[in-house]
Backbone as numpy.savetxt, mean C-alpha at the origin, in Angstrom:
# Nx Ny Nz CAx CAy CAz Cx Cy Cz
10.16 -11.81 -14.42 9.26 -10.68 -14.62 8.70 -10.72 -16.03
7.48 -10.43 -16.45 6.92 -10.46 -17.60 7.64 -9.59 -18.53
6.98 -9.43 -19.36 7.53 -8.39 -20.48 6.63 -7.18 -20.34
5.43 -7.60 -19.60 4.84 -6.33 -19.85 5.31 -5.28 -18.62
5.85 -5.88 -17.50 6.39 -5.25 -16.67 8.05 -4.77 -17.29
8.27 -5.67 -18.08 9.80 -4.93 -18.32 9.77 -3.69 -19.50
8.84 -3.84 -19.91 8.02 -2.70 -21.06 7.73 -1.25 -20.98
7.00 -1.96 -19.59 6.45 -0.45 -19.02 6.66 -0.36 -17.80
8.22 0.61 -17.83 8.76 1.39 -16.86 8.03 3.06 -16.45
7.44 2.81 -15.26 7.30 4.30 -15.17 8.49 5.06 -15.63
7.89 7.15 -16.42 9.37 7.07 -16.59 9.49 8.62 -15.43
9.67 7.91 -14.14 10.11 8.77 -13.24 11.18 9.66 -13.36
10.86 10.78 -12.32 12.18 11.62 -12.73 12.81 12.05 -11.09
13.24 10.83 -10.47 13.24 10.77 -8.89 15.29 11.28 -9.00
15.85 10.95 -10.11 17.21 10.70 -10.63 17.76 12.50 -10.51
17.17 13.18 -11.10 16.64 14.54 -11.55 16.64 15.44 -10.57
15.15 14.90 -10.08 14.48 15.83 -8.66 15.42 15.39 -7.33
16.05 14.36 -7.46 16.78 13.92 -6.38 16.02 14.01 -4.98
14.61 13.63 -4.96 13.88 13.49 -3.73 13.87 14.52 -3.11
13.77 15.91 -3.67 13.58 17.29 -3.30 12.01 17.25 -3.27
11.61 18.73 -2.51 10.53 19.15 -1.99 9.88 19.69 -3.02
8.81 19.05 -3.85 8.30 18.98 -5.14 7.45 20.70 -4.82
7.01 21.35 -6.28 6.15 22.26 -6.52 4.85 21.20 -6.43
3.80 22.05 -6.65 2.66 21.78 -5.92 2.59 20.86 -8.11
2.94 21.85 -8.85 2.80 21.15 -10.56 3.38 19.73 -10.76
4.32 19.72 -10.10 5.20 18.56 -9.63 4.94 17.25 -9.36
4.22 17.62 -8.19 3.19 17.04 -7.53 2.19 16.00 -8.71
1.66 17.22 -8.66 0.56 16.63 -9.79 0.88 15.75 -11.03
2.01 15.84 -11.44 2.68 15.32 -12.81 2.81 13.74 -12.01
3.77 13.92 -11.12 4.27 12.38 -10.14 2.31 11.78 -10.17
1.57 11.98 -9.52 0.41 11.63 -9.08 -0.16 11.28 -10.68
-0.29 11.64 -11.80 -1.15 11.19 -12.87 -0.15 10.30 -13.68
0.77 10.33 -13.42 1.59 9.79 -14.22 1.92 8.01 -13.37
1.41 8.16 -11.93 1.18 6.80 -11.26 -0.36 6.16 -11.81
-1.02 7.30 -11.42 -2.05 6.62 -11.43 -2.58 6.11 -13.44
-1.64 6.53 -14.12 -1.65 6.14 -15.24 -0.84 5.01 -15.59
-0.42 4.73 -15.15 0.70 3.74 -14.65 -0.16 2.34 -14.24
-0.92 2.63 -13.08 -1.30 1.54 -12.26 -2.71 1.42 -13.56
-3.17 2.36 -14.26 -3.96 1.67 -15.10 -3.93 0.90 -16.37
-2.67 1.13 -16.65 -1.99 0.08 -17.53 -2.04 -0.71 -17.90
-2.04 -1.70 -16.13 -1.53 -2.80 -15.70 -2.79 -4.01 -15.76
-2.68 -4.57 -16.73 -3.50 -5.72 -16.85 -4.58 -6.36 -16.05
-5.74 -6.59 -15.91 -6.52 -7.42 -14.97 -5.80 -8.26 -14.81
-5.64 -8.73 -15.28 -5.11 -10.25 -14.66 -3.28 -10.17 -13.70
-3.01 -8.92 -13.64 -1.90 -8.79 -13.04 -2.17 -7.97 -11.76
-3.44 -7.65 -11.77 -3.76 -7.05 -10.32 -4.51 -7.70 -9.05
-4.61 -7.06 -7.98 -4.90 -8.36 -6.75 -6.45 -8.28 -7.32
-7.03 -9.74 -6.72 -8.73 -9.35 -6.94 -9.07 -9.80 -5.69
-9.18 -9.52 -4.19 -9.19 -9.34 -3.13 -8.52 -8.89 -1.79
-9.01 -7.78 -1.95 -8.70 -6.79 -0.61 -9.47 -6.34 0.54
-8.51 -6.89 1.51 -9.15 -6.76 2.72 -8.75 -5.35 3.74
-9.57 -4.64 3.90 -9.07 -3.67 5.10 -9.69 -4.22 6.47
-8.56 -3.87 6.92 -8.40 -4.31 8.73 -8.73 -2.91 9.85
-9.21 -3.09 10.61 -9.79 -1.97 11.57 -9.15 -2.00 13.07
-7.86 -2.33 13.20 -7.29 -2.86 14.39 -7.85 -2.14 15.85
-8.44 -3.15 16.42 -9.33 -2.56 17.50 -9.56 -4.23 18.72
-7.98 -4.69 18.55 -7.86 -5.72 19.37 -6.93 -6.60 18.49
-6.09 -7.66 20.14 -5.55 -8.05 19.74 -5.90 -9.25 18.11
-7.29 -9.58 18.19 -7.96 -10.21 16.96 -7.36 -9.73 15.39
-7.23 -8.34 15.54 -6.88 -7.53 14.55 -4.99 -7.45 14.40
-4.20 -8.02 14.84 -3.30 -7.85 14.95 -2.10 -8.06 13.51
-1.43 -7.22 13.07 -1.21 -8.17 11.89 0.42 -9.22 12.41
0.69 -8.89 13.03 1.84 -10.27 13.40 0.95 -11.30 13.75
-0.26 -11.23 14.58 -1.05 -12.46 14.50 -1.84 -13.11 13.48
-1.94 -12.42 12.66 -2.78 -12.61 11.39 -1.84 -13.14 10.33
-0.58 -12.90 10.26 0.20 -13.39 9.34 0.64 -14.75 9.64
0.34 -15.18 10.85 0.52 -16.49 11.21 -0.47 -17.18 10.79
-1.75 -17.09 10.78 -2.79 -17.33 10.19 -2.60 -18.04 9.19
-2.88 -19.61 8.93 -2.72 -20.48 7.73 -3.83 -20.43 6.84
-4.82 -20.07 7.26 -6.17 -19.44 6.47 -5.80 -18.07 5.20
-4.61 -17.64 5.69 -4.64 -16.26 5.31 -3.20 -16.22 4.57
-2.48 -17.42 4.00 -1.36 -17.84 3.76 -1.23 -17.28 2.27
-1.93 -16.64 1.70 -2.24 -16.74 0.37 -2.07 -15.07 0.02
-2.12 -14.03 1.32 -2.70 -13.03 1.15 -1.03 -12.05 1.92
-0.65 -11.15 1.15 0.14 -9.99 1.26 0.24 -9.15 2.00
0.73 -8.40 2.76 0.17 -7.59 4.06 0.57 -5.83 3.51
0.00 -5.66 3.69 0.13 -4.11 3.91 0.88 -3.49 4.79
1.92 -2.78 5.32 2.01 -2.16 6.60 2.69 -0.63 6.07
2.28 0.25 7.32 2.48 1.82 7.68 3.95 1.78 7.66
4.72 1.96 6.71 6.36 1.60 6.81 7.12 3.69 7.31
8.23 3.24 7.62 9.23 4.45 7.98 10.09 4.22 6.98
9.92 5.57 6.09 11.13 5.27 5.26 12.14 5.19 4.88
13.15 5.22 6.24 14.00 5.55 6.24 14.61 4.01 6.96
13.49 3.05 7.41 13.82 2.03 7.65 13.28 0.94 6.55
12.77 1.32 5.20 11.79 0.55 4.58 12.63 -0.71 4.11
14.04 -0.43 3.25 15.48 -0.96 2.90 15.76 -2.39 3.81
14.94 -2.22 5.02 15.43 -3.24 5.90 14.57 -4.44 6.42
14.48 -5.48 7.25 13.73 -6.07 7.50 13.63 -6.21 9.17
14.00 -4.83 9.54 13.93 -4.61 11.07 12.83 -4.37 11.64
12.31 -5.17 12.36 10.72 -5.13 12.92 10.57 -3.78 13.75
9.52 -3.23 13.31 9.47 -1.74 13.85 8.06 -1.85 14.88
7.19 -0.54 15.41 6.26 -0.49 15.88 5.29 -0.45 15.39
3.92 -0.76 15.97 2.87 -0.27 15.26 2.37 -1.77 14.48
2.08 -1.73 13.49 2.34 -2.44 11.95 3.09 -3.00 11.76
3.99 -2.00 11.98 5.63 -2.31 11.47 6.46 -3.78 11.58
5.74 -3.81 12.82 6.31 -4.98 13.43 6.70 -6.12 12.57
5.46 -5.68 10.91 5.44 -7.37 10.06 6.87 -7.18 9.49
7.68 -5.85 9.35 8.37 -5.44 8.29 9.19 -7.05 7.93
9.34 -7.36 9.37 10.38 -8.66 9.33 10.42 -9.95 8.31
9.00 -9.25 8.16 8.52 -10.30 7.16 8.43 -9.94 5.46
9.07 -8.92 5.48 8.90 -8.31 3.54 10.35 -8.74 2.76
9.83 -8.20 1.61 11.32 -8.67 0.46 12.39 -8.12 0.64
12.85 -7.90 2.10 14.24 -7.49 2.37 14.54 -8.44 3.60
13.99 -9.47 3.61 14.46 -10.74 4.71 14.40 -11.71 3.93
14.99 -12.83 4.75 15.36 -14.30 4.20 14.40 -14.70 3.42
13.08 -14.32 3.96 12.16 -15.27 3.39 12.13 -15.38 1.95
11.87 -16.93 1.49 11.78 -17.07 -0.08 10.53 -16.42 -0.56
8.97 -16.16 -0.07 8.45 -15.71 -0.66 7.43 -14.55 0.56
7.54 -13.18 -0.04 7.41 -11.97 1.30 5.98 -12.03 1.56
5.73 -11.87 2.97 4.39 -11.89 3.25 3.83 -10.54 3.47
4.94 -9.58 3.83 4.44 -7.92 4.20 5.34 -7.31 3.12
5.04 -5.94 3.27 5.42 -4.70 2.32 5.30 -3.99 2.87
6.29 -2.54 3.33 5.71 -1.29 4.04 5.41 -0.42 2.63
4.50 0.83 2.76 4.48 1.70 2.33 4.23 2.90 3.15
5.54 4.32 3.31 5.79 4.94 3.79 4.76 5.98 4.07
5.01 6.04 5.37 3.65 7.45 5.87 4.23 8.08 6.87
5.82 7.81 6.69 6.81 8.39 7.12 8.07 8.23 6.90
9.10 9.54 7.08 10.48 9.18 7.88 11.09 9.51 9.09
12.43 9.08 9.27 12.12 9.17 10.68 10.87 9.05 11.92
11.45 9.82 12.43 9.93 9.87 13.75 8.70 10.68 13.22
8.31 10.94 12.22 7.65 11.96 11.94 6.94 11.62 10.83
5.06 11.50 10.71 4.58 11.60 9.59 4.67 12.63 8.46
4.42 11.87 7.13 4.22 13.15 5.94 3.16 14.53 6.10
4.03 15.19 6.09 2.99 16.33 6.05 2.47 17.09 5.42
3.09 16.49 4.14 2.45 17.13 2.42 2.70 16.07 1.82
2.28 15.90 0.25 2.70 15.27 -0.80 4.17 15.70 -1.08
4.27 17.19 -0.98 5.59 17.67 -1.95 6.77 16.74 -1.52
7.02 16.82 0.15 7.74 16.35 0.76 8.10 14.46 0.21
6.79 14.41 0.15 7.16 12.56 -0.10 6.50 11.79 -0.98
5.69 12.52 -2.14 5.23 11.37 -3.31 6.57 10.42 -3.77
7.69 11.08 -4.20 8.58 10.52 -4.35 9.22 9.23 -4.32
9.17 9.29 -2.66 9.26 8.60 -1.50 8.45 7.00 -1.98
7.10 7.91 -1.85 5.66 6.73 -1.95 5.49 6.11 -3.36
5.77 6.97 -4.54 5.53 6.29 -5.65 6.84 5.23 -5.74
8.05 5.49 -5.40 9.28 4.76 -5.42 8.42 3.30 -4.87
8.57 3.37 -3.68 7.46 2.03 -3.27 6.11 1.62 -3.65
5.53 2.27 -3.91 4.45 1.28 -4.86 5.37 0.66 -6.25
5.97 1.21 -6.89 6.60 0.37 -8.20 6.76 -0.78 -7.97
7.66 -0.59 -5.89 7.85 -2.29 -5.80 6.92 -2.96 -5.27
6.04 -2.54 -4.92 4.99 -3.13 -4.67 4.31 -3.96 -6.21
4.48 -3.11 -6.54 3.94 -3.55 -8.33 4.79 -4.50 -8.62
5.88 -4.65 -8.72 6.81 -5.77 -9.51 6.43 -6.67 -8.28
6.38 -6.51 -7.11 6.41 -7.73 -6.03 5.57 -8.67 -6.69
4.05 -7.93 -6.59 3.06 -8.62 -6.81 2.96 -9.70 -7.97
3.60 -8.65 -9.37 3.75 -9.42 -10.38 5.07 -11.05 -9.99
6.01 -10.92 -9.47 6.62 -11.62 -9.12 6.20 -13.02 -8.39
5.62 -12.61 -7.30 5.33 -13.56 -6.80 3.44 -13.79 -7.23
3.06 -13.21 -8.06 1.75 -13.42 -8.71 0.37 -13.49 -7.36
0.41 -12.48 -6.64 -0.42 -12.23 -5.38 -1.43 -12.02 -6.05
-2.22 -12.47 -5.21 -3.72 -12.08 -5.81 -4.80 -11.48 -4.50
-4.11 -11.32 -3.71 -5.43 -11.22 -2.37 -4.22 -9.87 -1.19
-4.93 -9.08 -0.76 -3.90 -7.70 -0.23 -4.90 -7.77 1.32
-4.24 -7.36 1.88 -4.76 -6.87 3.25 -4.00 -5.70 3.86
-4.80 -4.98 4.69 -4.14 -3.63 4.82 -4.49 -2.79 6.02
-4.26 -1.92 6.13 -4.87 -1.14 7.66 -5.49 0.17 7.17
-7.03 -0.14 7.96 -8.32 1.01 7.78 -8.21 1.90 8.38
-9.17 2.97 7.76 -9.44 4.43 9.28 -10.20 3.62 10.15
-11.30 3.11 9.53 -12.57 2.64 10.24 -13.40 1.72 9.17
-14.06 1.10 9.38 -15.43 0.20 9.06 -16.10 1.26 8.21
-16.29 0.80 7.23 -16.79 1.54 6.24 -15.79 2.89 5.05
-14.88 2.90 5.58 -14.26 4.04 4.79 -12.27 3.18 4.41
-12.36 2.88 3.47 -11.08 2.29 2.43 -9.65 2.96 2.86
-9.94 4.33 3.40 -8.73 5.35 3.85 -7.74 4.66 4.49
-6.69 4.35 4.03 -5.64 3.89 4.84 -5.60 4.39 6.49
-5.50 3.70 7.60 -5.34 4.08 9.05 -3.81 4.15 9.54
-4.01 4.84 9.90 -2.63 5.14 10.62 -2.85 4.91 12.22
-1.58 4.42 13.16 -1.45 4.84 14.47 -0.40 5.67 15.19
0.62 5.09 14.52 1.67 6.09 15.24 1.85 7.50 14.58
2.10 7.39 13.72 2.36 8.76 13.13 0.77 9.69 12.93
1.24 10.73 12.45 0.50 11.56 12.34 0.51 12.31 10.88
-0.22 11.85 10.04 0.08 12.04 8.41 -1.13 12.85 8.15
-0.39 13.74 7.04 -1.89 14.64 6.31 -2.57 13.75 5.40
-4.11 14.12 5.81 -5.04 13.78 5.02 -4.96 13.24 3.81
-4.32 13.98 2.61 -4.05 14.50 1.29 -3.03 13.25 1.13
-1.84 12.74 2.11 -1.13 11.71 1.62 -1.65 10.59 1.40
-2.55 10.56 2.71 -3.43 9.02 3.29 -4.22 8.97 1.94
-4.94 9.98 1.55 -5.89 9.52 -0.25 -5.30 9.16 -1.21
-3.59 9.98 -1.23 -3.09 9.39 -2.25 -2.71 7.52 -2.39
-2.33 7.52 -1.21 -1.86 5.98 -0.69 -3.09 4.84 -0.90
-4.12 5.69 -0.31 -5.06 4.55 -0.84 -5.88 4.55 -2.01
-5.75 5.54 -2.83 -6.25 5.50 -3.95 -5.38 4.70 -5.02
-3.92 4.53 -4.83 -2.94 3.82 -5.25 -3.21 2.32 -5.11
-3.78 1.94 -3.71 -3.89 0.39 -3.43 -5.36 -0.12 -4.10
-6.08 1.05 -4.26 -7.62 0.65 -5.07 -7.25 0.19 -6.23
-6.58 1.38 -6.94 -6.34 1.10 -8.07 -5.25 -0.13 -8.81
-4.85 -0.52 -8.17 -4.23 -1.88 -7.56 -4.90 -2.95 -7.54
-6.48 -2.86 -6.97 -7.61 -3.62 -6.93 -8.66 -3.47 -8.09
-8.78 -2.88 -8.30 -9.52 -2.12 -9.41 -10.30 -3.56 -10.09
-12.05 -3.52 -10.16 -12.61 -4.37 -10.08 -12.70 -5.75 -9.53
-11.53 -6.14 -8.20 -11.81 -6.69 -7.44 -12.68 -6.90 -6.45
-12.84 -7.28 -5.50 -13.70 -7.83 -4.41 -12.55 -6.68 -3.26
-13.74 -5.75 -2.60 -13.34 -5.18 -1.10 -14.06 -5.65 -0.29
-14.06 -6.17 1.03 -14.30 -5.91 2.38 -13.37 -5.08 3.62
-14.17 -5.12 5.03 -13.45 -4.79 5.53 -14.29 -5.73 6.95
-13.00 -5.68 8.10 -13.02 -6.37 9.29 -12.77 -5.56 10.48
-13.07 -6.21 11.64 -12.44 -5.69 13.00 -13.40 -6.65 13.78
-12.49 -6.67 14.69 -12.92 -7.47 15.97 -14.40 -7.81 16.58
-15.28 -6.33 16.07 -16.77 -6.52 16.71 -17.29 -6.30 15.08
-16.86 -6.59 14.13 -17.09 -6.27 13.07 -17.00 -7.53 11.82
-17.69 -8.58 11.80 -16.89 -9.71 11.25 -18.25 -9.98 10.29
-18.88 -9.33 10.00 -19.84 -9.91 8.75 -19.92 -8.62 8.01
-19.17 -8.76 6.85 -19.12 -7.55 6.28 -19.22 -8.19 4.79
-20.36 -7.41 3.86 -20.65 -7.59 2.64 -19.25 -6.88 1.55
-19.37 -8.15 0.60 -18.19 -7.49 -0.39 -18.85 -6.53 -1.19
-17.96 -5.75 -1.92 -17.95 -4.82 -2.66 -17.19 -5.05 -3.76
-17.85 -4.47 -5.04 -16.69 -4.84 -6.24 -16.00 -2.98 -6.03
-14.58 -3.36 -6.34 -14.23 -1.91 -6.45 -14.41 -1.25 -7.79
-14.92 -0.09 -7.69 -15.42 0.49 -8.94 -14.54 2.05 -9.21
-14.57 2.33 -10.42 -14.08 3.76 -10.39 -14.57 4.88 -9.37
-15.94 4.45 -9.56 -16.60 5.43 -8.08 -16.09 5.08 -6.70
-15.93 3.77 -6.49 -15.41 4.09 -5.17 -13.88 4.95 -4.97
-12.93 4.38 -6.13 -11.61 4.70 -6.01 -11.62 6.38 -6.32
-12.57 7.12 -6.83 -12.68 8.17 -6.88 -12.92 9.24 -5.54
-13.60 8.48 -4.43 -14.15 8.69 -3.72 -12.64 9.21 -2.82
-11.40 8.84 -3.02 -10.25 9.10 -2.45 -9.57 10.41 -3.31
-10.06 10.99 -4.15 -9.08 11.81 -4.98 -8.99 12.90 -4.38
């Protein structure tokens, strides 16, 4: 791990709050204090191509896509349960890649969940689970730096809009912006597109503060 990652530790207070049901001030402190965080973080330590996926056939699949030797280069995104995130037990949905993240054999991880739930049940506020979510982006952050990723792929609402998609669960609005305003900023002057099955010529985009704003 670099130094600049061993430097700059978020300085969370998850130890404290003990993953209690945050005030709405709370809230807000966790949320600027990430997103101050993720701006920190060096160009050259962030991905500079991200892809959102529009799953709307098996084309779109990400267990099929991770097989993909074209696409060998590139990190997966998935809708994780957090209460299974710890593990590398292939779940539904998405989930399915979990088998494939930094809690299995593999020497170098091809997926990552980030939680939009626990148990059976989506988030239904921030209070309930920034916690939760900022805990996993950190590792998302050291992953990346680790294994030095440069290219993300992920799951859309739709063609044209960056919003993280969900299928199984059922998550508030307000989490889904935070989540993907986290993975922009992650990208932050990289290259965006997005894909789906009847959808395959799609112009890049540099990501800009305006777009990543466009989630707040």
């Amino acid at each position: 791990m670099s130094n600049f990652f061993m430097n700059n530790i978020l300085p969370y207070r998850t130890t404290s709050l003990n993953f209690s049901f945050l005030t709405d001030e709370q809230v807000n402190k966790e949320m600027n204090d990430m997103f101050s965080y993720i701006d920190s973080i060096p160009n050259d330590k962030k991905i500079t191509k991200l892809i959102g996926i529009k799953y709307d056939g098996p084309r779109m699949d990400f267990e099929a896509m991770i097989g993909d030797q074209n696409l060998n280069e590139y990190i997966f995104i998935f809708n994780d349960n957090y209460s299974e995130h710890h593990s590398a037990k292939k779940g539904g949905g998405n989930a399915k890649i979990r088998k494939y993240n930094n809690y299995s054999s593999l020497l170098r991880p091809r997926s990552f969940g980030i939680p939009t739930g626990k148990y059976r049940n989506g988030y239904t506020s921030l209070n309930e689970s920034i916690l939760e979510i900022n805990q996993c982006i950190l590792e998302l952050v050291k992953l990346i730096e680790n294994f030095e990723y440069k290219k993300l792929i992920y799951s859309i609402d739709n063609i044209g809009n960056a919003l993280i998609g969900t299928g199984i669960f059922t998550v508030n609005p307000v989490v889904l912006k935070y989540i993907t305003k986290c993975i922009l900023k992650l990208c932050k002057n990289g290259e965006y597109t997005n894909y789906s099955s009847s959808y395959m010529n799609s112009p890049s985009i540099v990501i800009t503060d305006e777009i990543i704003n466009i989630y707040s």
